[in-house]
ZAMARGU-4260 file (C-alpha; in steps of 0.2 Angstrom, whole numbers, plus 5000, padded with zeros to 4 digits):
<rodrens>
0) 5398/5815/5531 | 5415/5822/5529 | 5426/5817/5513 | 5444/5822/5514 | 5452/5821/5498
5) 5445/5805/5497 | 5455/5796/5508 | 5444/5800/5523 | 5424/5797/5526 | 5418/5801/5542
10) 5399/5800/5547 | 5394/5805/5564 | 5376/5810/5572 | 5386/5829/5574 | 5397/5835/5564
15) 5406/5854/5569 | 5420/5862/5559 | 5432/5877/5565 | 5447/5882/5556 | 5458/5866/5549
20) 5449/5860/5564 | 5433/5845/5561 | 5425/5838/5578 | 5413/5823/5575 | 5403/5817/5590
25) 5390/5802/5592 | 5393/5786/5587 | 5407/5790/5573 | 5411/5779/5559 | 5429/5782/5549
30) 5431/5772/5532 | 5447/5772/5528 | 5453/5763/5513 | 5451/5744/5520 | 5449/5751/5538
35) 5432/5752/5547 | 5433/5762/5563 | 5418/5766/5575 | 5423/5777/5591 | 5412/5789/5601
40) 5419/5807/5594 | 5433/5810/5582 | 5444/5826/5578 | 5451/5828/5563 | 5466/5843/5556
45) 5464/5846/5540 | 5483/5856/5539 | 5491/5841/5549 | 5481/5827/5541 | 5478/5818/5560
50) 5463/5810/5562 | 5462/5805/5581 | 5448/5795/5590 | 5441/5794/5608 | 5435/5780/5618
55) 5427/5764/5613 | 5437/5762/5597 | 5434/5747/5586 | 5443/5743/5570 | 5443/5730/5558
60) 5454/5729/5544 | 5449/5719/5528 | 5440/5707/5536 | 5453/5699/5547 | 5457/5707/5563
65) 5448/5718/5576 | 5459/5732/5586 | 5449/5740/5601 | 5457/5755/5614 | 5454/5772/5619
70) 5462/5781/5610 | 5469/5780/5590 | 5479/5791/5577 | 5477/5793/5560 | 5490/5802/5551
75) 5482/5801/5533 | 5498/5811/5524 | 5511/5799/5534 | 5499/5785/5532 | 5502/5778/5550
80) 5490/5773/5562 | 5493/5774/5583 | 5482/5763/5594 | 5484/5766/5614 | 5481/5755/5624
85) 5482/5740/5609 | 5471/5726/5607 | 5471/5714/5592 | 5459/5699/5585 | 5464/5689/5573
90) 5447/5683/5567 | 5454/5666/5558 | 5467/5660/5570 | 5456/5667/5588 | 5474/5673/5593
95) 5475/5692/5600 | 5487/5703/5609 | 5484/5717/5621 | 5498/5731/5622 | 5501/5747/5627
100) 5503/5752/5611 | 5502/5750/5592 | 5509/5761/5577 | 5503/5754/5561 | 5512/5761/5545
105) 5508/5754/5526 | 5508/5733/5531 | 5518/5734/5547 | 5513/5734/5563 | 5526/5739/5579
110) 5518/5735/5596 | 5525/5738/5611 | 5527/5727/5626 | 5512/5717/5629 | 5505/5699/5627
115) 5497/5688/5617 | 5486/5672/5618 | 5475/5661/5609 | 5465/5658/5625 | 5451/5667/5631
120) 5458/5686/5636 | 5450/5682/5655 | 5462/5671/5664 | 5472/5665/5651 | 5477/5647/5652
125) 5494/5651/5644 | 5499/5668/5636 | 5516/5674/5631 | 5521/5692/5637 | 5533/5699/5623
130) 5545/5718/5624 | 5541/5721/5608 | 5534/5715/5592 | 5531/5717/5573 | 5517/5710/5563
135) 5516/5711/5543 | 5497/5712/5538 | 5499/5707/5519 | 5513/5691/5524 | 5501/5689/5540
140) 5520/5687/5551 | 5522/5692/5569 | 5536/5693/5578 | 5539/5692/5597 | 5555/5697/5605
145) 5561/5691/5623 | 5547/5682/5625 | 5541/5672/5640 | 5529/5657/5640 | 5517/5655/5655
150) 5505/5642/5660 | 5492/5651/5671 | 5504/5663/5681 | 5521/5651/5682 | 5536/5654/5668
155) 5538/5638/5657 | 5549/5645/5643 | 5561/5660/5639 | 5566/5664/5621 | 5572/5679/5614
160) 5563/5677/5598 | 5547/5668/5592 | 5543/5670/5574 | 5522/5665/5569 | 5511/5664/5556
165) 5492/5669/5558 | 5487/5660/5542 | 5488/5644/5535 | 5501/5648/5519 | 5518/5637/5518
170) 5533/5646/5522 | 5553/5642/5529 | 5554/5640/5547 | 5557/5629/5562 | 5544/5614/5567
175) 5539/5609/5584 | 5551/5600/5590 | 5549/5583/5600 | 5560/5578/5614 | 5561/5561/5630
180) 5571/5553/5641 | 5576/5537/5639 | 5585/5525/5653 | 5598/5518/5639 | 5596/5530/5625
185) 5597/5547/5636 | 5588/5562/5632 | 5582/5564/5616 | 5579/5579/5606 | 5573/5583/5588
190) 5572/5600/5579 | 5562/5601/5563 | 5565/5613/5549 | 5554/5615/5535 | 5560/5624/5520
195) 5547/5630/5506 | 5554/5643/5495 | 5544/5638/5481 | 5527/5633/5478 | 5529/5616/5468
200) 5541/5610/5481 | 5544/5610/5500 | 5559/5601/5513 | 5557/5595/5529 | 5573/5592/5539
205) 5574/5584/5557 | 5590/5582/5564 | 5590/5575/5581 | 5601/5569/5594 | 5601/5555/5608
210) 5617/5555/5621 | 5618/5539/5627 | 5616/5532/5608 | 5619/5544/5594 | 5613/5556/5583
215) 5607/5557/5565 | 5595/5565/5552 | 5581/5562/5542 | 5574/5571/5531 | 5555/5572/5517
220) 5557/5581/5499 | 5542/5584/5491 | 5536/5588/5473 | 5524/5592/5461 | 5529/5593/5446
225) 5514/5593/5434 | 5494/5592/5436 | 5494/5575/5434 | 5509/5570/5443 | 5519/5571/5462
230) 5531/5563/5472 | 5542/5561/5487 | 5558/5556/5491 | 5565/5553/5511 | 5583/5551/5517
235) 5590/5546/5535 | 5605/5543/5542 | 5609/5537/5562 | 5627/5537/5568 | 5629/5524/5586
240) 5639/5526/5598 | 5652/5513/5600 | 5647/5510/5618 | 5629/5505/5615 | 5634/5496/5597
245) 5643/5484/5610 | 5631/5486/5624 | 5616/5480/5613 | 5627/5469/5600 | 5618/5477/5586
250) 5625/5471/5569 | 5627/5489/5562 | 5633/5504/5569 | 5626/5517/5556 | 5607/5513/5548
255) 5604/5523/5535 | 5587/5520/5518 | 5580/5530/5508 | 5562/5528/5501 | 5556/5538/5484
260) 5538/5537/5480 | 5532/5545/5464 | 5514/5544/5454 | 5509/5548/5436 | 5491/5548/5430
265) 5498/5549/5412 | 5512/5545/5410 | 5514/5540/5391 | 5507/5556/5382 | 5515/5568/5396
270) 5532/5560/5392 | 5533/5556/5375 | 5522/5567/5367 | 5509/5553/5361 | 5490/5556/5358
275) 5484/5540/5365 | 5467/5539/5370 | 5469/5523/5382 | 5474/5527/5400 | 5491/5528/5406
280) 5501/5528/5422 | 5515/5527/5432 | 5519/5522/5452 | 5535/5522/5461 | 5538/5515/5477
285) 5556/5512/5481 | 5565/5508/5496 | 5582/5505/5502 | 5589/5501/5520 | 5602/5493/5530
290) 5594/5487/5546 | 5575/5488/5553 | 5584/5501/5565 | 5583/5514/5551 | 5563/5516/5554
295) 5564/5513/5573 | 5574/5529/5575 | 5565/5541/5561 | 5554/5545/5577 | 5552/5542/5597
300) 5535/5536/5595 | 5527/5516/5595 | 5515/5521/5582 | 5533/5521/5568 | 5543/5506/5575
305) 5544/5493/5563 | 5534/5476/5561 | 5539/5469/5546 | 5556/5463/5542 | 5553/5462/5523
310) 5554/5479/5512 | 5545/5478/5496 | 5550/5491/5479 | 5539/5491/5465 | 5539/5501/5451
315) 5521/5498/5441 | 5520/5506/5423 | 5502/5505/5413 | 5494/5507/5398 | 5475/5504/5400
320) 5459/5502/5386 | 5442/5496/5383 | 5447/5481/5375 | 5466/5479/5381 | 5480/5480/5397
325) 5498/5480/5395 | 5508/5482/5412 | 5525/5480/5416 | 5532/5477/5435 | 5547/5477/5444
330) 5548/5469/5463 | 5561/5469/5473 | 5561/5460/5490 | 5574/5462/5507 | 5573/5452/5520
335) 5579/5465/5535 | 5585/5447/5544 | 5598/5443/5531 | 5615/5451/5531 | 5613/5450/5514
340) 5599/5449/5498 | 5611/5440/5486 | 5601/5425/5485 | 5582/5433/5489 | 5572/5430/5471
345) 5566/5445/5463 | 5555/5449/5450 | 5562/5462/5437 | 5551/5464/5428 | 5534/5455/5425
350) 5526/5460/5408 | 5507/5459/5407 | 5494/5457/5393 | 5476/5454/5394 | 5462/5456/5382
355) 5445/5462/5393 | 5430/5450/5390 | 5424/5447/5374 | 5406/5439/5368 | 5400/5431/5355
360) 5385/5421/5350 | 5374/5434/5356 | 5385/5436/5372 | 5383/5416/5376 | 5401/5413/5372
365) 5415/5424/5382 | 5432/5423/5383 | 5445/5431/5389 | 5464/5430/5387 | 5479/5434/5402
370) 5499/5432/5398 | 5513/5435/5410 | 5530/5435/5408 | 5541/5434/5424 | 5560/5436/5425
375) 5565/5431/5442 | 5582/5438/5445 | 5595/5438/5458 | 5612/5440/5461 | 5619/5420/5466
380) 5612/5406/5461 | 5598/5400/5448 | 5587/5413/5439 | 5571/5408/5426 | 5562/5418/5413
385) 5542/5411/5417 | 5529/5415/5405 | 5511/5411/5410 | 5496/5410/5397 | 5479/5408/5404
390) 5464/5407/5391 | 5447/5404/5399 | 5429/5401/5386 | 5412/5399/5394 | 5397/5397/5389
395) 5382/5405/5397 | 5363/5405/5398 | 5349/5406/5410 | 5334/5395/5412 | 5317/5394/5418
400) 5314/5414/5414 | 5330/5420/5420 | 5328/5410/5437 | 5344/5399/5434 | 5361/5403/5427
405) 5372/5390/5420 | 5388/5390/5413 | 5403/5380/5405 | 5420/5387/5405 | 5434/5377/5399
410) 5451/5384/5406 | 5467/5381/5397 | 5482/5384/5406 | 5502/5384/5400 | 5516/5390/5410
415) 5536/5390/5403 | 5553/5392/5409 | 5570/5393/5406 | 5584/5392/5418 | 5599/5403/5418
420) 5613/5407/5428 | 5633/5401/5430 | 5629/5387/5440 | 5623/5371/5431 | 5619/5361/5447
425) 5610/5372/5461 | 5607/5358/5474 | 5615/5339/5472 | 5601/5329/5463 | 5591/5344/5457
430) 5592/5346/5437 | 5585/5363/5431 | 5581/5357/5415 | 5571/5369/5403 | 5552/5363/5401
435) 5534/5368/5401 | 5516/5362/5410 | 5499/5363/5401 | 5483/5359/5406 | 5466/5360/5402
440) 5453/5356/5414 | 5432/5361/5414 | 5421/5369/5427 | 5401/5368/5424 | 5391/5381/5435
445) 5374/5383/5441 | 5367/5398/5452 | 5352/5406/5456 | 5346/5424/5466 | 5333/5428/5475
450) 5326/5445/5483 | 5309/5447/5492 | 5305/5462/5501 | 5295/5465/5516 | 5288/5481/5525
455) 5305/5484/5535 | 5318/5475/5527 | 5323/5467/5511 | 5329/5448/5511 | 5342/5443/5497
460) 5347/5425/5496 | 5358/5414/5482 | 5363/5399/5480 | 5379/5393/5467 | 5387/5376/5464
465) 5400/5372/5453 | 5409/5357/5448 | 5427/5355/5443 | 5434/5341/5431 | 5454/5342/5430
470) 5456/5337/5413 | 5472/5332/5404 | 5491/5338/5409 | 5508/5339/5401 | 5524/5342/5408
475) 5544/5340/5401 | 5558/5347/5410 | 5559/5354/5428 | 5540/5352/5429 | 5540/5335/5425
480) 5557/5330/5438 | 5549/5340/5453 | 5531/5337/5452 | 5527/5325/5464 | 5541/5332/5476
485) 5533/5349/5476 | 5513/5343/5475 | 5518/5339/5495 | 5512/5354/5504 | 5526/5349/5516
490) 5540/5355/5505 | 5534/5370/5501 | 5548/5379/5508 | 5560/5370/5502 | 5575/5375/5490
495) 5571/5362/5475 | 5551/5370/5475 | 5556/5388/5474 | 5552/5392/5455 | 5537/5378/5456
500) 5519/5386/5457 | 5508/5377/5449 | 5493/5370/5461 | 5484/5355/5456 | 5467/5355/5451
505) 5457/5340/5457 | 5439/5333/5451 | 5430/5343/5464 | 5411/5349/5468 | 5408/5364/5477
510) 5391/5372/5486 | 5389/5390/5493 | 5374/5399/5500 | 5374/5420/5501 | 5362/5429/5510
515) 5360/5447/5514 | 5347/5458/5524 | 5344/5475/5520 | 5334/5487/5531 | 5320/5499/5522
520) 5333/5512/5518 | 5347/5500/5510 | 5359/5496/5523 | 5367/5480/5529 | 5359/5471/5542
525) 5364/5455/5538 | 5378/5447/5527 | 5382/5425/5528 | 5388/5414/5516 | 5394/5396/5518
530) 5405/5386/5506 | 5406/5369/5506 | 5420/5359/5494 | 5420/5340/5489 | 5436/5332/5480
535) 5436/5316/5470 | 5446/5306/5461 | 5456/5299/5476 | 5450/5280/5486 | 5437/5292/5494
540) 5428/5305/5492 | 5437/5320/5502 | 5430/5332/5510 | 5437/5351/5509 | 5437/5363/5523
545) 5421/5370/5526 | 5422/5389/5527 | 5408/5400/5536 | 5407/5418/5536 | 5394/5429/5544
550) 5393/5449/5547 | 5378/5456/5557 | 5376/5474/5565 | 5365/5469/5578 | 5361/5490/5580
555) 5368/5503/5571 | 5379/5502/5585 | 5383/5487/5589 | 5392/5472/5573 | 5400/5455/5574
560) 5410/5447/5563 | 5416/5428/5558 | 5427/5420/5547 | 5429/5401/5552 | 5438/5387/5541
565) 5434/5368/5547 | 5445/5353/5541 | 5438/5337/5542 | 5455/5327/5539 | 5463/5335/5554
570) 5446/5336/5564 | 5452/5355/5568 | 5449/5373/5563 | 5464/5378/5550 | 5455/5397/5554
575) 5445/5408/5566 | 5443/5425/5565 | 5432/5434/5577 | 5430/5452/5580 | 5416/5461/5590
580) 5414/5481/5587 | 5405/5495/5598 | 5402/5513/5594 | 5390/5522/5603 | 5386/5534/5619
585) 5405/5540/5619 | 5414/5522/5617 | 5422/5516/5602 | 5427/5495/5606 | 5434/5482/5596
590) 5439/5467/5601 | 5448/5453/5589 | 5455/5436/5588 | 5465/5424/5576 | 5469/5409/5575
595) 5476/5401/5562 | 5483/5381/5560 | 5494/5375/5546 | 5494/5357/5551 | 5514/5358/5545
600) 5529/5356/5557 | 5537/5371/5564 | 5552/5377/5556 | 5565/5391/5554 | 5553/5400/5544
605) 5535/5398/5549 | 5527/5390/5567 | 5511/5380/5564 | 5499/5389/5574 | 5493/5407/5575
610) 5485/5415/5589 | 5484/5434/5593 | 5473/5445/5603 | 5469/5464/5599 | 5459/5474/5606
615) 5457/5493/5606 | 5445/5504/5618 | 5441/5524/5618 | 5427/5532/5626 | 5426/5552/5625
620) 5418/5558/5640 | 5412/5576/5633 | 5424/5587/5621 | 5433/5591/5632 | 5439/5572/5641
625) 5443/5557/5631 | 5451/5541/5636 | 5457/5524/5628 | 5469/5509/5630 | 5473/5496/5618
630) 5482/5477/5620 | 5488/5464/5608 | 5494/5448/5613 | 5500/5433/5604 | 5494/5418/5614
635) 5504/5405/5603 | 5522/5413/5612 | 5513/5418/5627 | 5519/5437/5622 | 5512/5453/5624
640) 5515/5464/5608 | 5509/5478/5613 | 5500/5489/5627 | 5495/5505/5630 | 5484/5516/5638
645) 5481/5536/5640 | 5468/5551/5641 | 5468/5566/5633 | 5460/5583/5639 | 5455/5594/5626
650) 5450/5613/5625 | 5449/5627/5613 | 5468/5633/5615 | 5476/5618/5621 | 5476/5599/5622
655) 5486/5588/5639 | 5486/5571/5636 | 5495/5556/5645 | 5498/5539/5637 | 5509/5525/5643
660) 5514/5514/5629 | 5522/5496/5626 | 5530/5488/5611 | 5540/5473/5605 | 5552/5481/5590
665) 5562/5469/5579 | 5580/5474/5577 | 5596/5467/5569 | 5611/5461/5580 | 5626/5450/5576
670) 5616/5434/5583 | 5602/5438/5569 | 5584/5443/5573 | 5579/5449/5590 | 5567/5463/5597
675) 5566/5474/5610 | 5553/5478/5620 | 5550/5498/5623 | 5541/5505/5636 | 5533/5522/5636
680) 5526/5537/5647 | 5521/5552/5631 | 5515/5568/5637 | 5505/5577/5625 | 5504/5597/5626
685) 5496/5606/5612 | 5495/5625/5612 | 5481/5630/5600 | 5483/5640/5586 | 5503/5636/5588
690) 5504/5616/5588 | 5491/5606/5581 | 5488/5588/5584 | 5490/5576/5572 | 5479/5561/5580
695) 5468/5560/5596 | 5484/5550/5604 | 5499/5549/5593 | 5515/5561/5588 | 5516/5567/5605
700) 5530/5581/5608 | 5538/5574/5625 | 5541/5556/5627 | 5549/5546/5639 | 5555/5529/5638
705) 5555/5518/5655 | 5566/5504/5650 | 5572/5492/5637
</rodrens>
């Protein structure tokens, strides 16, 4: 062992010394500060401070990253390092470069021409041959200047800089873009930059361009700005061309929103400096936009296009104890169909109260109280103030050794509201007079539960029957003048029924019977329960729909599940839902259906029946192939909502994938609500540790539409 100032160790099986002169031989090991270098022999001169090593040389610096050649130079004065011929590892990232050469000096690295891959050095799949290049050990940076992509052996890409990092750390710097072709929209191009100079916050910027349509920006700010508390705010903007504004007859030629989203866990004492014991908190979810168009274009891919034509803002505040809530929340609702919200009701705010279960009588007697207040606002047209107080008191007991639980729970019920606005007179023989409803009604209950377990499973059952008496009503005002107008479920939807929620309570009896199936370990075989509801009071007794509801995984593999409402008035199903799920040997299936019947007319608003097909299908083949393809279909229109299907090849440094894709988009023109149907073709190309894949088949970085 050889110590040079103790900078240097060298152990070796020989060890000869002549003049400044050291020569080590037999399987050499050099410790250097972080560095551990084993090489056949080794020379070291004391005057020069030049450690060199010969053949077979393997390095490994903190851990990190390996560098093997033939021959090295340590200059321990100079604190440099040579390598020739280079090879780098980079243990965490699998990515390496081979070089001619490698000068190492403090941090920096300098490499000469050579290339780099994160595939296996033998045949490369795709490498990238470089003049030169830089790396910084401690930022973990590297630099590639002139550098070339190949696939195998062909030339894909020239740039004359790529910047990298080897480790997982935020820092500023372009994204991977995402780029199609479109027959009416043209080529289109988007170029990410992400911006984090700081830790508590980060920007991610995407312009992008279309040249047949037009070109925009959207953009993600995110926060922390506390333990306890985060948030987000995201901005776009899209600027049409005047030729396809008229080509398509869209109703806007710039869509632009914003959307902030922002949480507090503790809201109360981080704010204002209180000592409250009781939880607090705080969520924001606010969004703003023109036209359905302003999430259509935020990306070029199906899985983003809009749905919904109605945004929803909240903003929920809480104050949270044992005994007591208080809340406080503020809607607002547009409707993307409308040219404008001036009429669309919204709730700012509702205030809420209630007072957790309370017993007494040695926890026979419970109550509970809930208060609402609701200010339903908008900017035309009648407004109301709606408080809501809901007070129910049950007595409870169980007979017959705990076999049976009964209960009585008398419920009493009072809604208020007052009208305001600058009109008097909203609709011609509608008065908005001031008023309030009250009622109490009473509900008896009965249920039992029962378990019994076997060798290989355990078998749950109960049965529950309660009975509903409506009790006494009063009514003044509004209440009183719409009543029997807005009791018809047929005029739900009408202008004179908007503020009017109140469901009637009938003299009704109803049955339901649970049972569950547990295997020896505590899952879920089995799960059905059936509910059955009789109404009285009217010429007849009526009968309610007669729901049944089942869940059985068949194997650990293989479930079913059904939801089925039956009304006997109609002699129809008001409700099916099926849905059949497979996962095992490489497929993942799921097939589902709806169907849904409202026994009202169609109108403008709603269409009586329901109907719609999805189904979804994946099988992975190995790790290396998967596949899938999924369809939806509304059988009511007779339209296909969506389709799609694609595969995806997987390996260590790259994915390719192919998917063709369908889908029906709402958007806004000058004639009202319309859609476009989109198709598809998305290649997905993934060079591994450089991209990443978000999802098995989604956020693909080439698309390309068909048609429109």
């Amino acid at each position: 062992m050889l110590h040079a100032e103790d900078k240097v160790e060298i152990y070796a099986s020989s060890i000869d010394s002549k003049d400044n002169i050291v020569n080590a031989s037999g399987d050499v090991t050099v410790i250097y500060k972080d560095y551990f270098l084993n090489a056949k022999s080794a020379t070291y001169n004391k005057a020069t401070g030049d450690l060199e090593l010969f053949d077979n040389i393997r390095a490994t610096y903190d851990g990190e990253y390996r560098v093997l050649g033939s021959y090295a130079k340590l200059n321990i004065e100079k604190k440099e390092k040579t390598f020739k011929p280079f090879f780098m590892l980079d243990n965490s990232s699998e990515v390496w470069i081979s070089a001619n050469e490698g000068v190492n000096k403090d941090k920096d690295v300098d490499i000469d021409a050579g290339v780099l891959s994160g595939c296996e050095p033998e045949n490369p799949l795709w490498k990238m041959e470089f003049s030169s290049s830089d790396y910084n050990t401690d930022s973990q940076w590297m630099n590639l200047y002139n550098a070339r992509l190949y696939i195998y052996d062909i030339p894909i890409l020239y740039t004359p800089y790529f910047g990298y990092s080897l480790d997982t750390r935020r820092r500023t710097g372009l994204l991977i873009p995402s780029m199609g072709l479109s027959q009416s929209e043209g080529f289109f191009y988007e170029q990410p930059l992400y911006v984090a100079e700081q830790d508590w916050w980060d920007l991610e910027l995407r312009p992008q361009v279309r040249t047949q349509r037009g070109s925009g920006v959207y953009s993600k700010f995110r926060f922390v700005d506390s333990e306890i508390s985060a948030g987000e705010f995201r901005f776009g903007y899209f600027k049409e061309k005047d030729a396809y504004v008229e080509k398509e007859n869209l109703a806007n030629s710039s869509h632009y929103g914003y959307n902030f989203k922002y949480e507090n866990k503790d809201v109360l004492n981080q704010w204002f400096g209180t000592q409250f014991q009781g939880q607090s908190g705080l969520y924001t979810d606010i969004n703003k936009m023109n036209d359905v168009d302003y999430i259509n274009l935020s990306s070029n891919d199906t899985f983003n296009t809009a749905t919904s034509t109605q945004v929803l803002s909240r903003i929920n505040l809480f104050y949270n104890t044992s005994n007591d809530y208080f809340g406080a929340y503020f809607k607002y609702y547009e409707d993307l169909t409308k040219a404008s919200n001036e009429d669309t009701l919204q709730q700012l705010p509702v205030t809420h109260y209630h007072h957790y279960l309370e017993t007494l009588l040695q926890d026979h007697l419970l109550y509970s109280v809930d208060a609402r207040a609701t200010n339903i606002e908008r900017e035309i047209n009648k407004t109301a103030l709606q408080t809501d107080v809901n007070v129910p008191i049950t007595l409870y007991t169980s007979l017959f050794d705990e076999y049976l639980d009964v209960s009585y729970k008398a419920n009493l019920y009072g809604q208020h509201t007052k009208f305001s606005s600058n009109e008097e007179v909203l609709l011609p023989g509608v008065d908005y007079n001031d008023g309030y409803f009250a009622r109490y009604y009473h509900v008896l209950s009965a249920s039992t539960d029962l378990t019994r377990a076997f060798d290989d499973y355990t078998h749950v059952i109960s049965f529950s029957s309660k009975y509903t008496l409506g009790g006494n009503e009063s009514k003044t005002g509004y209440y009183l003048d719409q009543r029997e107008f807005c009791s018809d479920p047929e005029n739900l939807d009408s202008a004179e029924c908007e503020f009017y929620n109140i469901k009637d309570i009938d003299e009704a009896v109803e049955f339901n019977m649970a049972q569950y199936l547990y295997d020896s370990l505590g899952k879920e075989i089995l799960y059905h329960r059936v509910a059955q509801k009789f109404v009285y009071g009217t010429e007849e007794t009526k009968a309610g729909e007669f729901e049944n509801e089942l869940d059985y995984h068949i194997t650990d593999s293989l479930s079913i599940y059904n939801n089925m409402f039956y009304n006997f008035d109609q002699h129809l199903f008001s409700k099916i839902f099926n849905k059949a799920s497979y996962e095992g040997y490489g497929f993942n299936l799921s097939l589902g259906h709806m169907y849904r019947d409202t026994f009202l007319a169609d109108n403008a608003r709603t269409l009586r029946r329901t109907s719609y097909l999805t189904s979804m299908a994946r099988y992975t083949y190995n790790r290396h192939y998967s596949y899938h393809t999924r369809y939806d279909y509304d059988l009511e229109s007779s339209q296909r909502k969506s389709l799609e299907f694609g595969f995806l090849y997987k390996k260590r440094c790259w994915d390719f994938g192919v998917r063709y894709a369908e889908n029906n988009r709402p958007v806004l023109t000058n004639d009202g609500q319309s859609s476009i149907y989109d198709r598809y073709v998305y290649f997905t190309i993934v060079l591994k540790p450089f991209m990443t894949s978000t999802k098995d088949f989604g956020e693909s970085n080439i698309a390309m539409r068909l048609n429109e």
